[in-house]
C-alpha positions as CSV (number, residue, x, y, z in Angstrom):
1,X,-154.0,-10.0,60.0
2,X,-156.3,-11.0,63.0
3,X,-157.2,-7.4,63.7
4,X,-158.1,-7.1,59.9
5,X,-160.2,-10.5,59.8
6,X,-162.1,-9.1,63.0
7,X,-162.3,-5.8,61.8
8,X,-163.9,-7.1,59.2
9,X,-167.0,-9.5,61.6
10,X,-167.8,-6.3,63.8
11,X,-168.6,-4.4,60.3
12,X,-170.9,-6.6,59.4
13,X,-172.9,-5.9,62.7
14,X,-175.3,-3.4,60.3
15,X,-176.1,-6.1,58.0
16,X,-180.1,-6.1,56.8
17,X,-182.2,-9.0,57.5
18,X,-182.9,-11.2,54.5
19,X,-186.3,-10.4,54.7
20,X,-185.5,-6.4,54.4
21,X,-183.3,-7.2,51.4
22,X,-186.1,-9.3,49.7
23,X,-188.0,-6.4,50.2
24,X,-186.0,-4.2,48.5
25,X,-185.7,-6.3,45.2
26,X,-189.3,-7.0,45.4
27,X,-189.9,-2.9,44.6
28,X,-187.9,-3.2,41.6
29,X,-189.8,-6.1,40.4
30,X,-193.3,-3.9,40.8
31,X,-192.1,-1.5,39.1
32,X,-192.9,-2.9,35.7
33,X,-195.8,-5.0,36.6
34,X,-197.3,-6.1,33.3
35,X,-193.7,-7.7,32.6
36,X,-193.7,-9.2,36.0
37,X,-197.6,-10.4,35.8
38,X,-196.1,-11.7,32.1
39,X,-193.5,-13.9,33.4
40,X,-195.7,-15.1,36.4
41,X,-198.6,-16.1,34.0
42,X,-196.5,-17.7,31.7
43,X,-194.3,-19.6,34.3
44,X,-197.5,-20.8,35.7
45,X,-198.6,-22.5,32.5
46,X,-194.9,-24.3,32.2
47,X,-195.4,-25.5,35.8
48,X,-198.9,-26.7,34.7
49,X,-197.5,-28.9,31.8
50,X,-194.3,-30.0,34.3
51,X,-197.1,-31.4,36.6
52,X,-198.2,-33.0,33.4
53,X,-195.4,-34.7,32.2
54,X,-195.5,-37.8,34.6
55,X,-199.0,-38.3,33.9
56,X,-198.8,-38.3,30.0
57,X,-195.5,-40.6,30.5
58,X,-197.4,-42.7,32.7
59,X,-200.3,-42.9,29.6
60,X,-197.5,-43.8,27.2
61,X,-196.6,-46.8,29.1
62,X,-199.7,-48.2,30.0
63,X,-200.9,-47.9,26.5
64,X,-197.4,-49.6,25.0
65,X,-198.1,-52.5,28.0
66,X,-201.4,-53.5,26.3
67,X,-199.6,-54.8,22.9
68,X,-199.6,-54.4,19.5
69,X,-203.4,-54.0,19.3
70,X,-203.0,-50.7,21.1
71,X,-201.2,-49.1,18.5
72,X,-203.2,-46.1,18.0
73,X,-203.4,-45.3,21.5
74,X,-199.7,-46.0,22.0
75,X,-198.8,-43.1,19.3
76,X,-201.8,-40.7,20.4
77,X,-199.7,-41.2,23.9
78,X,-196.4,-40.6,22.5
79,X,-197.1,-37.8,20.7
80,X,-199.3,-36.0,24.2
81,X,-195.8,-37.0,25.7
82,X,-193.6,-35.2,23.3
83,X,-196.0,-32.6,22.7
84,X,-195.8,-31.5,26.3
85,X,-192.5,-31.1,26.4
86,X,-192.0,-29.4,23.1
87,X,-194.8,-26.8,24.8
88,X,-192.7,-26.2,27.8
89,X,-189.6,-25.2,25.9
90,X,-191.7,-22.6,24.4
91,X,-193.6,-21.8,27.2
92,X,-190.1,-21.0,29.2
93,X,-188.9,-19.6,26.1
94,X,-191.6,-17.0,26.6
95,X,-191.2,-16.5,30.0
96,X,-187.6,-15.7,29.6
97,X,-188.6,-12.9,27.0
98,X,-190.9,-11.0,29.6
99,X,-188.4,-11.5,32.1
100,X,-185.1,-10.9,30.6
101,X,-186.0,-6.5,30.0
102,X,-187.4,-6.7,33.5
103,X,-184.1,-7.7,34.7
104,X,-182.0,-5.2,32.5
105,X,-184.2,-2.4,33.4
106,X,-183.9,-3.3,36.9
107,X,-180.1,-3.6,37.3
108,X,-179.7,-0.6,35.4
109,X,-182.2,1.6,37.9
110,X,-180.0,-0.3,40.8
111,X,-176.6,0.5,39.6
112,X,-178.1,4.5,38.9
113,X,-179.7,4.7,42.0
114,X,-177.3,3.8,44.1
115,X,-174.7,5.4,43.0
116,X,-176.7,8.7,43.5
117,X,-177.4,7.5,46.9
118,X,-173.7,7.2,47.2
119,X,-172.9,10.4,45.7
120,X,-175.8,12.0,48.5
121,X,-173.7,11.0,51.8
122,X,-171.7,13.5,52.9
123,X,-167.9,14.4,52.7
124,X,-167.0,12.5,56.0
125,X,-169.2,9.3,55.2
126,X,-166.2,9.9,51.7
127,X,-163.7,10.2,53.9
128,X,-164.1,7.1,56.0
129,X,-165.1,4.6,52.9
130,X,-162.7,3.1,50.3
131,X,-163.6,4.2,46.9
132,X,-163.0,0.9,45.3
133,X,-164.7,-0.9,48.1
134,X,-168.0,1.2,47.1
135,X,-167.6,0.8,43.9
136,X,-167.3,-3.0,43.9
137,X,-170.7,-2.9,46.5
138,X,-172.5,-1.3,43.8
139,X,-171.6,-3.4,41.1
140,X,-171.5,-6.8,43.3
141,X,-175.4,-5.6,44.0
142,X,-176.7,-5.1,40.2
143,X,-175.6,-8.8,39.8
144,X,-176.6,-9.9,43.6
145,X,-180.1,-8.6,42.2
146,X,-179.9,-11.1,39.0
147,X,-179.3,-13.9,41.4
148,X,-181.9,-13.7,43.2
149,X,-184.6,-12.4,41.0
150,X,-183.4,-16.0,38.7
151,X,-183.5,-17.7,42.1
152,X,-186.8,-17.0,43.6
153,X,-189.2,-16.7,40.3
154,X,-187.5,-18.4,37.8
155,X,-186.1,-21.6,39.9
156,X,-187.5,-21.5,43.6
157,X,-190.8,-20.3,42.9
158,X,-191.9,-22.8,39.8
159,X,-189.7,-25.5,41.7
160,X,-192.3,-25.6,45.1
161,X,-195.1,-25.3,43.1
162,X,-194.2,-28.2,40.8
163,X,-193.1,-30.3,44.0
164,X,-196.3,-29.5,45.7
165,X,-197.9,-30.3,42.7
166,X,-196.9,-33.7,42.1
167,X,-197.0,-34.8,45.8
168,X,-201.0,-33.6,46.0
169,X,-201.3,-35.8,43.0
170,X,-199.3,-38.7,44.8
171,X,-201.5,-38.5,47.9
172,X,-204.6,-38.4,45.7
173,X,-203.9,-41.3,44.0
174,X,-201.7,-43.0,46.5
175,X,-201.7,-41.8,50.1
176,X,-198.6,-43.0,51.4
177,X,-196.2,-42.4,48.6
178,X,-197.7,-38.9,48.4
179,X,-197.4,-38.4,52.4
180,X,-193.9,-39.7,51.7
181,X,-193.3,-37.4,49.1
182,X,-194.6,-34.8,51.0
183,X,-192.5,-35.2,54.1
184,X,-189.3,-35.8,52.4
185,X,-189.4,-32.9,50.4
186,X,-190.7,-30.6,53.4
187,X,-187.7,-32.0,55.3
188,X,-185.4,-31.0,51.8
189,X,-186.8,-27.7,51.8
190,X,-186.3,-26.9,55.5
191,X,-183.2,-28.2,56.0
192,X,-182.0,-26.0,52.9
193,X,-183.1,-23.1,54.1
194,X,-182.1,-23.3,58.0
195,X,-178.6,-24.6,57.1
196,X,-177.5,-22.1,54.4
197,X,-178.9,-19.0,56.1
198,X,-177.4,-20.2,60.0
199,X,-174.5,-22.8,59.1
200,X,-173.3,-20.9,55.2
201,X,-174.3,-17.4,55.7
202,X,-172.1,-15.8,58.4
203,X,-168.9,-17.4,56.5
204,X,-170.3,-16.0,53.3
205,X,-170.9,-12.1,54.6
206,X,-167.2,-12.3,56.1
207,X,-165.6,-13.6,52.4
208,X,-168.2,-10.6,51.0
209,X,-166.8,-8.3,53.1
210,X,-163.0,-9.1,52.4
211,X,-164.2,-9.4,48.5
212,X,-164.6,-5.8,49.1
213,X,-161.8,-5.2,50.8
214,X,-159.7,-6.8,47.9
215,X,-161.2,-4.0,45.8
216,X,-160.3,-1.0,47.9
217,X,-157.0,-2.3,48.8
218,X,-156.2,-2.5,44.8
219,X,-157.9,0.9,44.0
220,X,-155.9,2.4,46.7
221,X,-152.5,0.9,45.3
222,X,-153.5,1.6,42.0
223,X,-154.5,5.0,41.7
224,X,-151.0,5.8,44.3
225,X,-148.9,4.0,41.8
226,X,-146.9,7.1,40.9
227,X,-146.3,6.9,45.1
228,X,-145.6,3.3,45.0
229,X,-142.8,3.3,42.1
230,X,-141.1,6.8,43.6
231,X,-140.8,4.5,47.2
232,X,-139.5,1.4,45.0
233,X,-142.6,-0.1,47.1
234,X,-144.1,-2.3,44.7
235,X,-142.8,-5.5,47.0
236,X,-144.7,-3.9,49.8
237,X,-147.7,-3.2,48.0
238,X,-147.7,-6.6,46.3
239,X,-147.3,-8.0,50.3
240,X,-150.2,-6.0,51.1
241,X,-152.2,-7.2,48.3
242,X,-151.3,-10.8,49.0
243,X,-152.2,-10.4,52.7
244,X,-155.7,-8.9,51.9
245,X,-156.5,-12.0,49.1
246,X,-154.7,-14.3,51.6
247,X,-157.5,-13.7,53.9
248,X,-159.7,-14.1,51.3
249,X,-159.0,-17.2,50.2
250,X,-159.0,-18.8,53.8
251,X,-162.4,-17.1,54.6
252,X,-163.9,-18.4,50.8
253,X,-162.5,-21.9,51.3
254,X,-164.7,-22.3,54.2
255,X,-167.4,-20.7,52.6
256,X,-167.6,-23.4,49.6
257,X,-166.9,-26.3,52.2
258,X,-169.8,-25.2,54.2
259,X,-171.6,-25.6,50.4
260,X,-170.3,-28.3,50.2
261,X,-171.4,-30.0,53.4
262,X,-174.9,-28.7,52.7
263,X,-174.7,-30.1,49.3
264,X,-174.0,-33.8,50.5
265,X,-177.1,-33.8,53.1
266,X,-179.3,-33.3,49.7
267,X,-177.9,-35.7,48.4
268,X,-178.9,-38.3,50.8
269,X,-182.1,-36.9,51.3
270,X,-182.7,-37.3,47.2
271,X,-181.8,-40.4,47.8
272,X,-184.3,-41.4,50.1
273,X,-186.6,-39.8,48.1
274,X,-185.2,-42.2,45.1
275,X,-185.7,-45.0,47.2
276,X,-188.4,-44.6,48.5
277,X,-190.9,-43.9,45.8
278,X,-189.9,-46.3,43.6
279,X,-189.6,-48.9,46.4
280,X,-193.5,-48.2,47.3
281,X,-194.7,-48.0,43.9
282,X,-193.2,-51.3,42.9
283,X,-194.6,-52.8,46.4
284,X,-197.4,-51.4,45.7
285,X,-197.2,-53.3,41.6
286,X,-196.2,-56.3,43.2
287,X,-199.6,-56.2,45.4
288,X,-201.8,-55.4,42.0
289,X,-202.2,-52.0,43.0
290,X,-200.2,-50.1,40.4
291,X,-200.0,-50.5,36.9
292,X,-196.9,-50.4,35.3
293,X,-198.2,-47.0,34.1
294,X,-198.0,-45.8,37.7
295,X,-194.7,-47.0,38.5
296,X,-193.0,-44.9,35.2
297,X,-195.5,-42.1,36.7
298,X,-193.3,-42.3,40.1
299,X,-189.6,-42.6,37.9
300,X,-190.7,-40.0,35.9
301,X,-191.9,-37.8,38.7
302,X,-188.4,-38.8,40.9
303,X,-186.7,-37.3,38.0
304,X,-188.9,-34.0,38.0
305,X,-188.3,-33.8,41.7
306,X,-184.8,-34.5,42.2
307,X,-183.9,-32.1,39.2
308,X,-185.7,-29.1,40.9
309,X,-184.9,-30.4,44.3
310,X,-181.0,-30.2,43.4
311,X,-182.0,-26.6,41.6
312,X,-184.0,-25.6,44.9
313,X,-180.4,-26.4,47.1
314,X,-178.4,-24.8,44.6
315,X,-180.5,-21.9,43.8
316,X,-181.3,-21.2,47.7
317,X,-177.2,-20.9,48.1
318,X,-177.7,-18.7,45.3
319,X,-180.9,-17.1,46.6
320,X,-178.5,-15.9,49.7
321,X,-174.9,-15.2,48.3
322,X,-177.4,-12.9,46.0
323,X,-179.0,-11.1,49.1
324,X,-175.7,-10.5,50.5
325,X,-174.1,-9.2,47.7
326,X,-177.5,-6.8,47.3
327,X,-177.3,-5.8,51.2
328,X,-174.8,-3.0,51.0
329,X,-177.0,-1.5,48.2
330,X,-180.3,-2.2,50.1
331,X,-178.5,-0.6,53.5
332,X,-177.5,2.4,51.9
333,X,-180.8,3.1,50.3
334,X,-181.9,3.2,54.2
335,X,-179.5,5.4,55.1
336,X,-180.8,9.1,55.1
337,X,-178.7,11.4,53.8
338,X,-176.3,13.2,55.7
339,X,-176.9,16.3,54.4
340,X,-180.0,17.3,52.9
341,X,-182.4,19.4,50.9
342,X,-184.9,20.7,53.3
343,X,-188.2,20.2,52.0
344,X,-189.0,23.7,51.0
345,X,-185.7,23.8,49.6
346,X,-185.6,26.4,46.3
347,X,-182.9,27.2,43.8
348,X,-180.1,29.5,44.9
349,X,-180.7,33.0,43.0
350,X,-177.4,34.5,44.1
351,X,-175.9,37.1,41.9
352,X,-174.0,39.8,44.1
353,X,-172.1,37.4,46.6
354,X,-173.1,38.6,49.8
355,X,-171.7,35.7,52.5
356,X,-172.9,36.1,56.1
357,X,-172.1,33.7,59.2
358,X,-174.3,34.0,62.0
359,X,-173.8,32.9,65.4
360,X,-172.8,29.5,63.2
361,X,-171.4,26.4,65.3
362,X,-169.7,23.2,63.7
363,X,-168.2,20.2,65.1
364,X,-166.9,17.5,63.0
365,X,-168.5,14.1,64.3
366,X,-164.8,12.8,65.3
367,X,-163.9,15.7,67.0
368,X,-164.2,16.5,71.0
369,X,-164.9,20.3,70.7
370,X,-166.2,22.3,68.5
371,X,-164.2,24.1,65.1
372,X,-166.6,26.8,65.2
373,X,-168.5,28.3,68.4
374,X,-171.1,31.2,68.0
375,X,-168.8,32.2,64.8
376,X,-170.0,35.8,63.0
377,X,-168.6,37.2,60.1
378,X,-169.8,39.5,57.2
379,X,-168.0,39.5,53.8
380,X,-169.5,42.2,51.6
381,X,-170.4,41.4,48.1
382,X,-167.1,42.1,45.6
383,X,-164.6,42.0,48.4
384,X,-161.4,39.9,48.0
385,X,-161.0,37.9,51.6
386,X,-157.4,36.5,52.4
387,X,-158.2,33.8,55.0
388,X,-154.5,32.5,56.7
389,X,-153.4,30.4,59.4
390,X,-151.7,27.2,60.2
391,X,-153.0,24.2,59.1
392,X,-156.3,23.0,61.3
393,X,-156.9,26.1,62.3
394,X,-160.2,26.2,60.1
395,X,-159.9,27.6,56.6
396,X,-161.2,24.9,54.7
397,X,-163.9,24.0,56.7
398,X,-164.8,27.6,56.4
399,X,-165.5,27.2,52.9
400,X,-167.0,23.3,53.4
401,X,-169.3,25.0,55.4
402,X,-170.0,28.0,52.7
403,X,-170.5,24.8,49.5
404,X,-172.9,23.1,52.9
405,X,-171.1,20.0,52.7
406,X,-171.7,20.0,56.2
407,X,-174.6,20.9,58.3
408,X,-173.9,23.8,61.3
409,X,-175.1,22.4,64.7
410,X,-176.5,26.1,65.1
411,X,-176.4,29.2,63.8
412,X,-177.0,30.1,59.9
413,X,-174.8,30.7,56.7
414,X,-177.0,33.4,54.6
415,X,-175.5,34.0,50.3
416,X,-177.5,37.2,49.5
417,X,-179.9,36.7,52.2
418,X,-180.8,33.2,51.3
419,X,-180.4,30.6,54.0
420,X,-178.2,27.8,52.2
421,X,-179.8,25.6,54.6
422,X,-182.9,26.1,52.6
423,X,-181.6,26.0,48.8
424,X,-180.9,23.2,47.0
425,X,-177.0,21.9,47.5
426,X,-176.8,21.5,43.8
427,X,-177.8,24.9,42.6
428,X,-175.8,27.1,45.7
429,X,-172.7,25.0,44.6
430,X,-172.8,26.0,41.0
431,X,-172.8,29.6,42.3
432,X,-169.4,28.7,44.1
433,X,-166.3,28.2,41.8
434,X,-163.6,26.0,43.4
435,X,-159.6,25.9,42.2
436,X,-158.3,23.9,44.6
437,X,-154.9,23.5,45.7
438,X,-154.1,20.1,43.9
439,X,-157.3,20.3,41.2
440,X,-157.9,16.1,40.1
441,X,-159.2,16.0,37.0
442,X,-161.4,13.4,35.4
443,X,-159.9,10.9,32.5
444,X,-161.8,12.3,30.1
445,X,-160.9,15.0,27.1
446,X,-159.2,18.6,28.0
447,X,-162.5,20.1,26.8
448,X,-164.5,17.9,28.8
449,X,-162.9,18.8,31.7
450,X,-163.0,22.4,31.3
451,X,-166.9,22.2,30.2
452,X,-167.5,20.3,33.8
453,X,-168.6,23.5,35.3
454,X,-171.2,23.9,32.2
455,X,-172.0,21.1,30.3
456,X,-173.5,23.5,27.8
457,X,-170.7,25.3,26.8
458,X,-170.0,26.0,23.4
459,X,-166.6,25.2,21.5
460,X,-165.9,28.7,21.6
461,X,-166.4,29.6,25.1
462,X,-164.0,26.8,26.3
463,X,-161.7,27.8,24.4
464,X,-162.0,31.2,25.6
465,X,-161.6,30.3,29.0
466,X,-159.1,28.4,28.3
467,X,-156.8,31.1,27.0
468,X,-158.1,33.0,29.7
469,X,-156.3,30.6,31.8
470,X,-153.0,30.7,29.7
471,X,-154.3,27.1,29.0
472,X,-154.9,27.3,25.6
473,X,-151.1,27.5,24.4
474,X,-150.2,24.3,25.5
475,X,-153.3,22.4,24.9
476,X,-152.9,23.2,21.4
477,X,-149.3,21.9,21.0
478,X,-150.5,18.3,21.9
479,X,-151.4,15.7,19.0
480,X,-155.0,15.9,19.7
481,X,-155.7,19.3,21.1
482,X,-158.8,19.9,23.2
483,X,-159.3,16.3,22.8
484,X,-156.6,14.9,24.4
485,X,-157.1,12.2,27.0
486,X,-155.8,13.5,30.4
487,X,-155.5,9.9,32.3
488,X,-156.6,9.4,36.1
489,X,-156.9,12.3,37.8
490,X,-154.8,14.4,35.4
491,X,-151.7,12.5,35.5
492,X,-150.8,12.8,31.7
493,X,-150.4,16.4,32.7
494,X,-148.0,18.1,34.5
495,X,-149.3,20.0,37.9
496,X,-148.9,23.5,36.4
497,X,-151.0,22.0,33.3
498,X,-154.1,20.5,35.4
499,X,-153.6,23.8,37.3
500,X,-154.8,25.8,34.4
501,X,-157.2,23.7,33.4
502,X,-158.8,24.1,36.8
503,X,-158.5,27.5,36.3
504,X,-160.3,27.8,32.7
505,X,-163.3,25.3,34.1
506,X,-163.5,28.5,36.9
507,X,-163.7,30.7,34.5
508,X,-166.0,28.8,32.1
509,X,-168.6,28.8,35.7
510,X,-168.8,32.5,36.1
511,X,-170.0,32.1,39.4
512,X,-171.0,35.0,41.9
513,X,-168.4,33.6,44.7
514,X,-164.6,32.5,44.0
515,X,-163.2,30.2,45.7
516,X,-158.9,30.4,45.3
517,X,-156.9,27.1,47.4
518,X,-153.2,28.8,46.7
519,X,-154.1,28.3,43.0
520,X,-151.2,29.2,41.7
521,X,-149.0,27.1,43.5
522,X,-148.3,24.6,40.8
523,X,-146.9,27.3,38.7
524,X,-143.7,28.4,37.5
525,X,-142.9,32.1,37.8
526,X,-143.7,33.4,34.7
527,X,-147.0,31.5,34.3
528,X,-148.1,32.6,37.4
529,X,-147.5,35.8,36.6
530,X,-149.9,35.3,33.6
531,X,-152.4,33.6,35.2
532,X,-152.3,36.3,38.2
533,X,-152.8,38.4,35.9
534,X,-156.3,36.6,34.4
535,X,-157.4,35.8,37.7
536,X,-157.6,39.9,38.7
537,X,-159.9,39.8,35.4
538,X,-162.0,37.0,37.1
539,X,-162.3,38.4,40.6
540,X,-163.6,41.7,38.6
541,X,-167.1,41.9,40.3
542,X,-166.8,38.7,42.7
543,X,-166.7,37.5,46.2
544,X,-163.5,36.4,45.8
545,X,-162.0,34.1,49.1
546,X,-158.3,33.5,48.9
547,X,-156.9,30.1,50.8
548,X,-153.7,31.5,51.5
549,X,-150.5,28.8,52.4
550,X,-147.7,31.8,50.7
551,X,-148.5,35.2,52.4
552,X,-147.2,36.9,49.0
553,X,-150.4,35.7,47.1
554,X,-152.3,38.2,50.2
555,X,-151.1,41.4,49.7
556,X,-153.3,43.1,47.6
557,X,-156.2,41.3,49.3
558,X,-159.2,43.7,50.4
559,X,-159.1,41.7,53.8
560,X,-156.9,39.2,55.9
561,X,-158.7,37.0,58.4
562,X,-156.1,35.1,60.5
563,X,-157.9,32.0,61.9
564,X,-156.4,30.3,65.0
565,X,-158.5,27.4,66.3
566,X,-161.7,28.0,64.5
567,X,-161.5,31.9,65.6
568,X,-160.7,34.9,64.1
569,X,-158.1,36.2,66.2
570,X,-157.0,39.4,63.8
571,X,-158.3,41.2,60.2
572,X,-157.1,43.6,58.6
573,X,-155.1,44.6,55.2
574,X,-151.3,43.2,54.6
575,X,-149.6,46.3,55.8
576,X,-151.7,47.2,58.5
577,X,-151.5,43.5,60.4
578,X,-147.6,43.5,59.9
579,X,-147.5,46.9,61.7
580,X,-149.7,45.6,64.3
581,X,-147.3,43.2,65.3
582,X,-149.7,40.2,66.3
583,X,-150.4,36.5,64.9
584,X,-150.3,37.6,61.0
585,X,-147.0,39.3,61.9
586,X,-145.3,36.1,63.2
587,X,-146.4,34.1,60.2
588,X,-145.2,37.1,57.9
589,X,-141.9,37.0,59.6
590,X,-141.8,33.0,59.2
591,X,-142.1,33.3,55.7
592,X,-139.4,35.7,55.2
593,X,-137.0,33.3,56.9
594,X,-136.7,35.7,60.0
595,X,-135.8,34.1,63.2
């Protein structure tokens, strides 16, 4: 657990600066600036009739002190009073109608954004996050934003301007109960801000932090629960759980203490303030010099201060729980991607297949030594490539490398003579169709699934490709056909099934290059028979690369390339590198069961 709690302190060592995160919400803000300017103007004018509630309180008074004979006077003041009020409900009313599409539009365009900026980073930036954890980052962020956007215009903002307000009048008319005023508040204000960003803050990032933690741990355990229940580990998983929201709860509990500490030191400073202003005022009566007119002025404007004091000490806790939940967002949007379009970048035209690897060198970041070192290779356009090995030795990456979900450290990758260092990833990856080995589908229909490859596509053509696949059988024999509902990542489906499926969304992409991860290993013997049999159609005129794991899928392959450590140490056809004896031999041998 301790090595978990720290783990969790040094990752907050990239956190933004407050100021940086401001920033960031700030843009959104400008982007719709006759909203904003809307909502500034029109908080401005409620601030202007806050300031001039004490003083039209203070007229009622004085006019009600002078007797009966003041009657008129009394119920012109009275109705000023209530009239000012009744003007700030609609004047906040207002406000609140300029501000409130601001927000939504803005939450929206943060939510979007940075979940493109997510979907940007690159496979190993994937790899090393939790996918729940991100997810709950992004949607912690759109409402971090609402916090403190309400905090700093709608609460902080009108709050100083109001307090500043009435202590300039104070000083005016009075100068030591304004310099009073003045000071205390300053010293409110201050103290706020120091103590919640130096004393509340580092708790809050660490209970932030395991928040997010809480959400990866439960996405992981969640979307494994078909792991879990074949274990009989739900005790463990619930233990794993409990440790994670255990650490938590300790972290959060001192998080609202610390609030809670700050929260006390307001209250004695409000009620100093209390104290104070009244106790003047009513020296100052007692002397002749203040009406009662002017001591209801200072109750009143106590009550205006205290209640946007307390809002101003709530709303700066706010103001920075808000910031940190927006800092993940805010950080990533600073982060450049990890792989990207170069500027010149154009749309991948290939059509013929053509894959060349020159002089290409790749290390993953993790890694001592390079995969790939000065690696060449030509694969003509049509042929069907078998690439084998043991696991590690470099086939995937080989075909990471041909979708550029990595960048080489040297060297070039050229698809029918175009650099895909200098096309855009989107475009040279719909030219490449991928069955992998275990294809996850999304929990959406059968047919939306299939259509992923091209949104387009009509009724007709999925279903096409779908009996292309040998799909189409089954999928018709459940309740709601191509309709059907598949669940997370397939599981309503058998393996053989999302197999297929995979296989008809390949089809439906009628890309130039063919990407094949063992496809067929799901399968059941006479099935794959059937769908070996439509997948000769589909290679009909494509690059076709073969990810071989069973050396029996090989054999009528074009060309074998036996990787060993990043290298191609043989290539050849099937019967050709059996007679030669070497590294494709051995594995042919091992898969016969021959000692």
């Amino acid at each position: 657990m301790t090595e978990q709690y720290e783990d969790v302190e040094e990752g907050r060592e990239r956190v933004l600066s407050n100021r940086k995160v401001l920033g960031f919400i700030v843009a959104y803000w400008l982007r719709r600036p006759w909203l904003l300017t809307a909502t500034v103007i029109l908080t401005l004018l409620v601030i202007g009739l806050d300031l001039a509630l004490p003083w039209a309180s203070g007229r009622l008074v004085d006019a009600i002190t002078r007797g009966p004979s003041a009657v008129d006077d009394a119920w012109s003041a009275w109705g000023l009073f209530v009239g000012v009020y009744v003007a700030m409900a609609f004047g906040r009313n207002l406000a609140n109608r300029s501000w409130i599409p601001l927000a939504a539009w803005n939450m929206r365009e943060m939510t979007e954004e940075g979940f493109a900026k997510v979907q940007s980073f690159s496979a190993d930036w994937h790899a090393d996050s939790f996918a729940g954890a991100t997810v709950r980052r992004i949607s912690r962020a759109m409402w971090g934003y609402d916090q403190v956007s309400d905090a700093v215009v709608i609460w902080i903002g009108p709050a100083i301007l109001v307090l500043l307000g009435l202590s300039l009048t104070m000083v005016l008319r009075w100068p030591l109960v304004g310099a009073f005023s003045l000071a205390v508040t300053s010293l409110y204000i201050v103290s706020n801000i120091t103590l919640t960003a130096r004393f509340g803050r580092p708790l809050n990032l660490k209970s932030v932090a395991l928040d997010s933690r809480i959400g990866g741990a439960l996405a992981d355990s969640i979307t494994g629960n078909a792991t879990v229940r074949s274990f009989g580990a739900e005790a463990r998983e619930e233990a794993r759980i409990s440790g994670v929201a255990e650490m938590w709860r300790v972290a959060v509990i001192r998080t609202w203490n610390r609030s809670t500490h700050i929260r006390l030191i307001q209250n004695l400073l409000l009620a100093v303030l209390q104290g104070g202003l009244t106790g003047l005022l009513i020296m100052m009566w007692l002397d002749g010099k203040a009406t009662a007119g002017d001591v209801a002025f200072a109750i009143t404007a106590f009550m205006l201060m205290s209640g946007y004091l307390r809002n101003i000490g709530d709303n700066i806790r706010m103001l920075q729980k808000g910031l940190d939940d927006v800092e993940d967002v805010a950080r990533f949007s600073t982060l450049p991607p990890q792989v990207a379009d170069a500027p010149d970048a154009a749309p991948f035209a290939g059509e013929l297949g053509e894959i060349v690897f020159e002089n290409a060198s790749f290390r993953y970041k993790a890694a001592p030594e390079p995969l790939f070192k000065d690696f060449s290779l030509r694969i003509r356009p049509g042929e069907r490539v078998a690439l084998v090995g043991p696991t590690g030795a470099g086939k995937s990456s080989f075909v990471k490398l041909i979708q550029r979900l990595y960048d080489l450290d040297a060297g070039r990758i050229l698809i029918d003579g175009q650099d895909i260092a200098h096309v855009t990833q989107i475009s040279l990856r719909r030219g490449v169709a991928l069955v992998p080995q275990d294809p996850a589908l999304f929990h959406r229909s059968i047919a939306d699934n299939i259509r992923y490859s091209r949104p387009e596509a009509t009724k007709d053509e999925i279903e096409l490709a779908a009996r292309r696949a040998r799909a189409h059988d089954f999928i018709v024999r459940l309740p709601l056909g191509y309709q059907t509902l598949v669940g997370e990542r397939g599981v309503k489906l058998s393996g053989g099934e999302r197999q297929r499926v995979a296989i008809a969304r390949a089809f439906l992409a009628d890309a130039p290059i063919l990407v094949l991860d063992e496809a067929t290993s799901s399968l059941d013997v006479e099935t794959e028979r059937d769908v070996q049999a439509a997948m000769e159609e589909l290679m009909v005129g494509r690059t076709t690369i073969v990810i071989a794991h069973r050396l029996s899928t090989v054999r009528h392959a074009d060309r074998i390339l036996v990787f060993e450590n990043g290298a191609i140490v043989e290539e050849g056809r099937h019967a050709e590198l059996v007679a030669k004896g070497g590294a494709y031999a051995r594995l042919h041998a091992v898969t016969l069961g021959v000692p």
